[in-house]
LOMAR-970200 format. One record per residue (C-alpha): y, x, z. Coordinates in pm, 1 decimal. Layout:
N
+----------+----------+----------+
|    north |     east |       up |
+----------+----------+----------+
|        Y |        X |        Z |
...
+----------+----------+----------+
END
This chain:
304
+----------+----------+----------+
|    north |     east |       up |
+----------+----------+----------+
|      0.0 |      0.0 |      0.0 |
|    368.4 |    161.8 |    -75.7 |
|    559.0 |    272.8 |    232.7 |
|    848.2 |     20.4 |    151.7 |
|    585.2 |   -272.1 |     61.1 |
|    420.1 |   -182.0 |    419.9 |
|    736.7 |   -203.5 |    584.6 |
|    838.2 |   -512.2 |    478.3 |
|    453.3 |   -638.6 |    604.8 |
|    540.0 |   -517.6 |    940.1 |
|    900.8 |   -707.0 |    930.1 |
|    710.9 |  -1029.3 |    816.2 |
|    473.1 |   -970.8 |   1116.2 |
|    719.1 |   -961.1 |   1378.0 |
|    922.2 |  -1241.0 |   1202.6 |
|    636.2 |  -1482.5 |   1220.6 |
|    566.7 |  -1417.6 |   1558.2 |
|    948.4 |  -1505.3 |   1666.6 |
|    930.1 |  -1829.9 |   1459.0 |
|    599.2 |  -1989.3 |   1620.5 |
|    645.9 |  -1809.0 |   1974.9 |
|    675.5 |  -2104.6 |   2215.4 |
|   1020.0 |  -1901.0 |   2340.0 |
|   1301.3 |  -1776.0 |   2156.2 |
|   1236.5 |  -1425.6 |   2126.1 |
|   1549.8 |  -1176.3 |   2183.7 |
|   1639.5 |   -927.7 |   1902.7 |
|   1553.7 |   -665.2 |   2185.8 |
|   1187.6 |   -815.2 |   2188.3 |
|   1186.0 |   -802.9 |   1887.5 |
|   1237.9 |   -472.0 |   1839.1 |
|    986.8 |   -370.8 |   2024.8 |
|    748.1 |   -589.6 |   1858.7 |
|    810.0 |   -402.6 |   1530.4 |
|    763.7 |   -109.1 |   1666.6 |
|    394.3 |   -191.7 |   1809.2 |
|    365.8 |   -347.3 |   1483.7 |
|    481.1 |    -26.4 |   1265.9 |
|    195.8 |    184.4 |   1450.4 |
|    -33.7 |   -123.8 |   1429.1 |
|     -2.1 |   -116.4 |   1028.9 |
|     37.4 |    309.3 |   1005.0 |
|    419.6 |    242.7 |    935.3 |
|    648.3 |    573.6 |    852.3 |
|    867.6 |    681.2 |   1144.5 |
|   1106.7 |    747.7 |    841.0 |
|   1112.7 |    389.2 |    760.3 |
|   1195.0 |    213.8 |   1080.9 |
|   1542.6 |    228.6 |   1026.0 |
|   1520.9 |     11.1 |    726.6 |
|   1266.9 |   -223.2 |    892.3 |
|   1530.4 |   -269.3 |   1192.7 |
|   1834.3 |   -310.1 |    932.3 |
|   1585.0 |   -606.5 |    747.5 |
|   1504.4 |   -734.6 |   1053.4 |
|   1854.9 |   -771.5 |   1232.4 |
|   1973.6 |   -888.6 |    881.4 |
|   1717.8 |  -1204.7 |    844.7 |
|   1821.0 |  -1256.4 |   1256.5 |
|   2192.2 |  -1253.2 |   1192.4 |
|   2201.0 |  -1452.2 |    840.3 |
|   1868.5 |  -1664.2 |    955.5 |
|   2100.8 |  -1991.6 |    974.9 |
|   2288.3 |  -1949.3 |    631.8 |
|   1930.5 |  -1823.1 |    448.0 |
|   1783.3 |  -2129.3 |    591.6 |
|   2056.9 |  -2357.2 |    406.0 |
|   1948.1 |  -2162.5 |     79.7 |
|   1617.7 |  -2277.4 |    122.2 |
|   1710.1 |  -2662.8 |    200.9 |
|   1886.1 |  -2620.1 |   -115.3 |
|   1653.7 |  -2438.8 |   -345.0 |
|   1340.4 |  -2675.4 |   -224.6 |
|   1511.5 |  -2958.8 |   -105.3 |
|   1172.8 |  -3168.5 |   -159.3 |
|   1055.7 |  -2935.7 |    116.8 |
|   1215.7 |  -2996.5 |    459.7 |
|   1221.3 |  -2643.8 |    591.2 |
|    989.6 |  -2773.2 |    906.1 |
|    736.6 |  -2839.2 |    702.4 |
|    736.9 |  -2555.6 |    517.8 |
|    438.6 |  -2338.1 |    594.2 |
|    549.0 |  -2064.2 |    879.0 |
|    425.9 |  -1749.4 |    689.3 |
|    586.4 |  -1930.5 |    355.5 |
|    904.9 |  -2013.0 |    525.7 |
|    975.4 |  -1634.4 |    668.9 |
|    859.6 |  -1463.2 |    357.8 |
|   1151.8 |  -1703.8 |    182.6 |
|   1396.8 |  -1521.5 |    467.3 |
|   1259.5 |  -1176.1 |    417.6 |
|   1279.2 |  -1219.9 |      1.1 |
|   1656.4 |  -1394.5 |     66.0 |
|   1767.5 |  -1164.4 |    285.7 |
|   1711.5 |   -882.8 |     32.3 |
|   1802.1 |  -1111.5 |   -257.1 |
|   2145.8 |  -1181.2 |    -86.4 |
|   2297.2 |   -902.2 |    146.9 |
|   2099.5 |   -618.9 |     66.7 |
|   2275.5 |   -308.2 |   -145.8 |
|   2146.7 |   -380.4 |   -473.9 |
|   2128.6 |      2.8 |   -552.9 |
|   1875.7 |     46.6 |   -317.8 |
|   1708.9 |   -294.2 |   -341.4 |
|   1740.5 |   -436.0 |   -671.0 |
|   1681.6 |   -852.8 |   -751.3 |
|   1375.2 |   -851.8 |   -878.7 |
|   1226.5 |   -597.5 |   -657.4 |
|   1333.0 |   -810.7 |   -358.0 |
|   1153.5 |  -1096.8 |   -560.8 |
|    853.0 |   -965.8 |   -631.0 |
|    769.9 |   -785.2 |   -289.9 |
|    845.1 |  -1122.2 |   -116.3 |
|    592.0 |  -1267.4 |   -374.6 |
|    362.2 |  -1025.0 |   -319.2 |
|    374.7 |  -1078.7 |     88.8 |
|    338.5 |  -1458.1 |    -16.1 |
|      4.2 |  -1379.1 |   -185.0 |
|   -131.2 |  -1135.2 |     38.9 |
|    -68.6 |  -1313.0 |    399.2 |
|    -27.6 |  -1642.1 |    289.1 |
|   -202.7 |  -1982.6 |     52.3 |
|   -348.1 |  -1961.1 |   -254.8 |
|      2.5 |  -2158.6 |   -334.9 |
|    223.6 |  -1944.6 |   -144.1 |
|    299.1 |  -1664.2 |   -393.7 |
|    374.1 |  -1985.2 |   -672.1 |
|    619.5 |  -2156.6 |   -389.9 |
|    766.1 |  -1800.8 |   -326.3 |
|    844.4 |  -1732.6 |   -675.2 |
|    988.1 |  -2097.1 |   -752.9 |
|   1260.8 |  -2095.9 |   -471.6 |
|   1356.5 |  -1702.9 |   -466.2 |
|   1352.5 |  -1740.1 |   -893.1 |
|   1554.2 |  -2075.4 |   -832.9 |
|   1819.3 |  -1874.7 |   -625.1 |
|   1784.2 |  -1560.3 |   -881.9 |
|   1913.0 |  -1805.3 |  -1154.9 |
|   2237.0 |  -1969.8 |   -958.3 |
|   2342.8 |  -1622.5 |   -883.8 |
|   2342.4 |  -1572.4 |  -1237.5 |
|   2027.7 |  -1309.5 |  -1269.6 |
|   2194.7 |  -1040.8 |  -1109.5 |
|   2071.5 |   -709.4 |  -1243.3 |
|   1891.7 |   -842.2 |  -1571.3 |
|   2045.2 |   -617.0 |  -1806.8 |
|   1845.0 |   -310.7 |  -1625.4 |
|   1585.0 |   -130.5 |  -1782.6 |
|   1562.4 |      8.4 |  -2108.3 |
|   1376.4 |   -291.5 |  -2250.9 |
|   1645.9 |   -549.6 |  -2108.0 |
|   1875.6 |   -316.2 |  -2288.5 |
|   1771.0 |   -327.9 |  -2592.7 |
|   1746.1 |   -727.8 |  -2564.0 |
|   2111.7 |   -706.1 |  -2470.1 |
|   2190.8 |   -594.4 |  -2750.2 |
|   2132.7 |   -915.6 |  -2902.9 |
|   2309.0 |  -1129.7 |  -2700.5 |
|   2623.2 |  -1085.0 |  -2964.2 |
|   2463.8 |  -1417.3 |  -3099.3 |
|   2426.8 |  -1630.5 |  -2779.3 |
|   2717.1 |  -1920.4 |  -2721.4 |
|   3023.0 |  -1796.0 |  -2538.0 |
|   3098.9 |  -1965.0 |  -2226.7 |
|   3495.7 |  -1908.6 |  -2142.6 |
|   3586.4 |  -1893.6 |  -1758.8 |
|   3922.3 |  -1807.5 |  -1553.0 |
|   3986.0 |  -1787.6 |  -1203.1 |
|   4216.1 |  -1566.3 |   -977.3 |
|   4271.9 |  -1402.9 |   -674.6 |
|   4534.6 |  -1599.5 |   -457.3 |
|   4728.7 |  -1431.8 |   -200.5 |
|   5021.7 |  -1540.9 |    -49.3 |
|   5273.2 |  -1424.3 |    249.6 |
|   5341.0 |  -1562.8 |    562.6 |
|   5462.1 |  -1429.8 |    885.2 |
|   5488.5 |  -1093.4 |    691.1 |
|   5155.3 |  -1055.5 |    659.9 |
|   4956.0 |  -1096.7 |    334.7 |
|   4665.7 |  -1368.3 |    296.1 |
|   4350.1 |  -1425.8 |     16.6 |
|   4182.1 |  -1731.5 |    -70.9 |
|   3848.8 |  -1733.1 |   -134.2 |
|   3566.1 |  -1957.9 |   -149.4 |
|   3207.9 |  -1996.6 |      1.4 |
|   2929.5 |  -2025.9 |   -197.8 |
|   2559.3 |  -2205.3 |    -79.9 |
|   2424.8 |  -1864.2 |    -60.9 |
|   2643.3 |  -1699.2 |    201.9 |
|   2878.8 |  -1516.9 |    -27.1 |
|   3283.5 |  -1533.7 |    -13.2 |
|   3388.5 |  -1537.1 |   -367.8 |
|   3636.1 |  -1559.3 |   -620.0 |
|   3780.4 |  -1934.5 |   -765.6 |
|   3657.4 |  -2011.4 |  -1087.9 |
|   3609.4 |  -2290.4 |  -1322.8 |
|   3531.0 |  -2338.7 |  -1720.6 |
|   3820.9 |  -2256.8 |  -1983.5 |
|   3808.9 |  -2652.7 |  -2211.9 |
|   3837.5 |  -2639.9 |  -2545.2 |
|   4192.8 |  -2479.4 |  -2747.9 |
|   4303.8 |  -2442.5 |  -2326.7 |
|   4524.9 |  -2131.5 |  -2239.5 |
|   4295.5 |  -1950.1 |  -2061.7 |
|   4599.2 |  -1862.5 |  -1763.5 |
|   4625.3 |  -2258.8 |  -1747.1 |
|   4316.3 |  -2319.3 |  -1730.8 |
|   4271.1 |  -2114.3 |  -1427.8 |
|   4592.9 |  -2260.9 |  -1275.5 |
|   4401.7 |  -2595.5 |  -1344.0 |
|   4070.7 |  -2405.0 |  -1171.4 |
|   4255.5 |  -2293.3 |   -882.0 |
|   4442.9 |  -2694.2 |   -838.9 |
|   4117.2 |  -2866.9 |   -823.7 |
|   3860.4 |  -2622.1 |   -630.7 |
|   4144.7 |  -2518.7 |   -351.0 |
|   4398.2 |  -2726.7 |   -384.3 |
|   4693.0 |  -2460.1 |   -461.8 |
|   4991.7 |  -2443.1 |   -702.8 |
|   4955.9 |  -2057.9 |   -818.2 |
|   5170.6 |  -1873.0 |  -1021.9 |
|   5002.9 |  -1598.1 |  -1236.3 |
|   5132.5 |  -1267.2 |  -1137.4 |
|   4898.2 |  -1015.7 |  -1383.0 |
|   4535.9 |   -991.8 |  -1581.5 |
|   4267.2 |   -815.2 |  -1301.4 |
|   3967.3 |   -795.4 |  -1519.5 |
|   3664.5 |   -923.7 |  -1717.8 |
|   3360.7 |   -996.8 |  -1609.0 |
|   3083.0 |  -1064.1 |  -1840.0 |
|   2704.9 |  -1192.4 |  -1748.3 |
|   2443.1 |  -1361.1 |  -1892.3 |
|   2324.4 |  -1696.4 |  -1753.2 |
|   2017.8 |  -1985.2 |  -1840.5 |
|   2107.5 |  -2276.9 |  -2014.3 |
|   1825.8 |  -2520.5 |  -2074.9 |
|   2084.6 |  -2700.8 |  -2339.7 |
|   2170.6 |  -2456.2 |  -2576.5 |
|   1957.7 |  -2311.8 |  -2845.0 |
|   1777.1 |  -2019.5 |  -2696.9 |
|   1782.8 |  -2105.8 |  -2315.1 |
|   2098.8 |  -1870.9 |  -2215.1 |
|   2409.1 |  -1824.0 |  -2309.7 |
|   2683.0 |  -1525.2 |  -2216.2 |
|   2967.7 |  -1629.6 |  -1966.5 |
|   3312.2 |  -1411.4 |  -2007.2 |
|   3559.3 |  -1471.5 |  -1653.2 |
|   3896.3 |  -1338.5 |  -1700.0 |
|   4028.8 |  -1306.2 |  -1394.9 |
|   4386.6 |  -1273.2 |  -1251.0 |
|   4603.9 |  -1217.6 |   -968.9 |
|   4803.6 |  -1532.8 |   -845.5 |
|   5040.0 |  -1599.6 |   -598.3 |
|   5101.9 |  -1929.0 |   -412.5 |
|   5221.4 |  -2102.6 |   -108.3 |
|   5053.6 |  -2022.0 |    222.1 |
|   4923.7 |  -2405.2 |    266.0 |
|   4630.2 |  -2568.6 |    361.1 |
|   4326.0 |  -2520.7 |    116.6 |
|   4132.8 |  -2850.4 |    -11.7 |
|   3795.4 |  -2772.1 |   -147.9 |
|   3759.9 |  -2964.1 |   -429.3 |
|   3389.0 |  -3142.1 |   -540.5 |
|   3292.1 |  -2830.0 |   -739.2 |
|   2920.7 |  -2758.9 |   -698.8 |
|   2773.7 |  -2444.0 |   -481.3 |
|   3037.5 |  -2445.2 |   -246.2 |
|   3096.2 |  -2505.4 |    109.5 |
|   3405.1 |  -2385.5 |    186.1 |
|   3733.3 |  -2237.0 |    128.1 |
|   3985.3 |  -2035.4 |    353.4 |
|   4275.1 |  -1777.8 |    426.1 |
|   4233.8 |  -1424.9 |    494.2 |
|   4452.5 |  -1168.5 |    650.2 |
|   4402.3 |   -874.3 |    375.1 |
|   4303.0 |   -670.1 |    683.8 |
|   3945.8 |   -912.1 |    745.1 |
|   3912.9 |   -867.2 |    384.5 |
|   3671.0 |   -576.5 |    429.1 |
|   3447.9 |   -756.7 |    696.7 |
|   3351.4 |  -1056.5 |    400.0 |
|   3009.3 |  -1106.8 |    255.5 |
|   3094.4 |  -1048.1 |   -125.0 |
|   2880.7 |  -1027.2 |   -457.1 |
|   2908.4 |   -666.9 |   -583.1 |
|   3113.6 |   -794.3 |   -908.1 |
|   3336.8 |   -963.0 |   -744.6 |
|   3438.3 |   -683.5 |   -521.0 |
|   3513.6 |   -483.9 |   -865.8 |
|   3806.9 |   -744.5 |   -949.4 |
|   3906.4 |   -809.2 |   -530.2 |
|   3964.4 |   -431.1 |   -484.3 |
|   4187.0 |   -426.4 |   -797.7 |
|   4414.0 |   -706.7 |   -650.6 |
|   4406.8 |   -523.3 |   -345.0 |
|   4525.1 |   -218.3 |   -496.7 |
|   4833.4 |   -429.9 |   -716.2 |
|   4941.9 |   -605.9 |   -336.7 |
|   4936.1 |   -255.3 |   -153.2 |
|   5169.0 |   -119.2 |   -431.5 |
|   5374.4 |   -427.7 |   -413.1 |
|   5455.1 |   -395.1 |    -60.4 |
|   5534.7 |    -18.4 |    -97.7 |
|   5829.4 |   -114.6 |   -301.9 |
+----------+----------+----------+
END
């Protein structure tokens, strides 16, 4: 068995045993679970620090990967769900969602949480697995498919796939003399960036004013172009199955007022951030390559 594969067996071990232990079981006990565990299984010493970092991950985030699941299987209250099935779902999530995707790519954190599913759990247990983590893997819009020298190549050929226009922007505003961002919360755990589709013949900088106005509720007023972001995504309705989405993204400015989340899908949530709690959000690694931009155009706007 590879060292990481075994390490994630020993995390699952110790993660089972918290969720049917009559008691709640501190993070402390839990610890020291993993460790008899890790000898149990002939763990590497080298490796316990990333079995503590998974475990205090699914611990921490075990509330907002739970929601994931409700939403990914919602034909499967998560009680029901079998015990081994249901933490294998955190483990794989976990991974999926906060881990660094350099060192833990998508569909390596897929396919070791199927493989857990088929080793310690049903005959149907690697199928479930795979059907709620590949369910997830598609909203987030297949993070990490272009990888690989065959996915390369098949980029390549995406120059013929439907073009799906976006907008959306980076809000900030000032109050107190202090400087705010607005950002929503998506049904995976993420803070992210407003966004909405570009209609037809539409100005793409009014169409993200439009965005902004119906996800947040904000007037903005488009200070400069951030960045493009490019991806591909499924579509069941056009010819082919996928289609490439193209975000332009700006920076905005607006009043410091209440936010209104509009009825867009996948999110929860919407707030205000002091630029210095900025750091301290859960965000998708492309959408930290546009916030860090903005972030660099308002630190040179208050130097002048």
């Amino acid at each position: 068995m590879a060292n990481r594969h075994l390490a994630r067996s020993v995390v699952l071990q110790v993660l089972f045993e918290r969720d049917v232990s009559d008691r709640k079981m501190s993070l402390e006990e839990s610890e020291k679970r993993l460790a008899d565990y890790a000898k149990e299984f002939g763990a590497r010493e080298s490796d316990m620090s990333f079995m503590k970092q998974l475990l205090h991950t699914v611990a921490a985030k075990q509330k907002e990967i739970d929601e994931v699941i409700v939403r990914a299987a919602p034909e499967w209250p998560i009680e029901k769900i079998a015990a081994i099935d249901r933490n294998v779902l955190r483990l794989g999530l976990a991974e999926l969602l906060y881990a660094d995707r350099t060192q833990v790519p998508a569909k390596v954190a897929i396919n070791e949480a199927i493989e857990l599913a088929k080793t310690f759990g049903s005959n149907s247990s690697g199928r479930f697995v795979n059907g709620v983590l590949g369910a997830v893997y598609i909203e987030l819009g297949e993070p990490g498919k272009s990888e690989g020298a065959a996915r390369k190549k098949a980029a390549q050929k995406t120059g013929k796939m439907p073009t799906e226009h976006l907008a959306g922007a980076v809000v900030y505003a000032q109050s107190g003399g202090e400087t705010y961002l607005a950002f929503v919360h998506d049904i995976f755990g993420h803070w992210t960036i407003s966004k909405g589709k570009i209609e037809e013949n539409e100005d793409v900088q009014k169409g993200a004013a439009r965005e902004i106005k119906e996800e947040m509720g904000l007037d903005i007023k488009i200070v400069e172009e951030l960045g493009v972001n490019e991806y591909i995504a499924n579509d069941s309705k056009v010819d082919g199955g996928k289609k490439r989405k193209r975000v332009t993204y700006f920076l905005a400015e607006a009043p410091f007022t209440e936010l209104r989340l509009g009825p867009s899908g996948g999110l929860d949530d919407a707030q205000w951030f002091p630029l210095s709690a900025v750091g301290d959000l859960n965000f998708y690694d492309d959408t930290l390559k546009i916030i860090i931009p903005a972030i660099n155009v308002l630190a040179q706007k208050g130097k002048k």
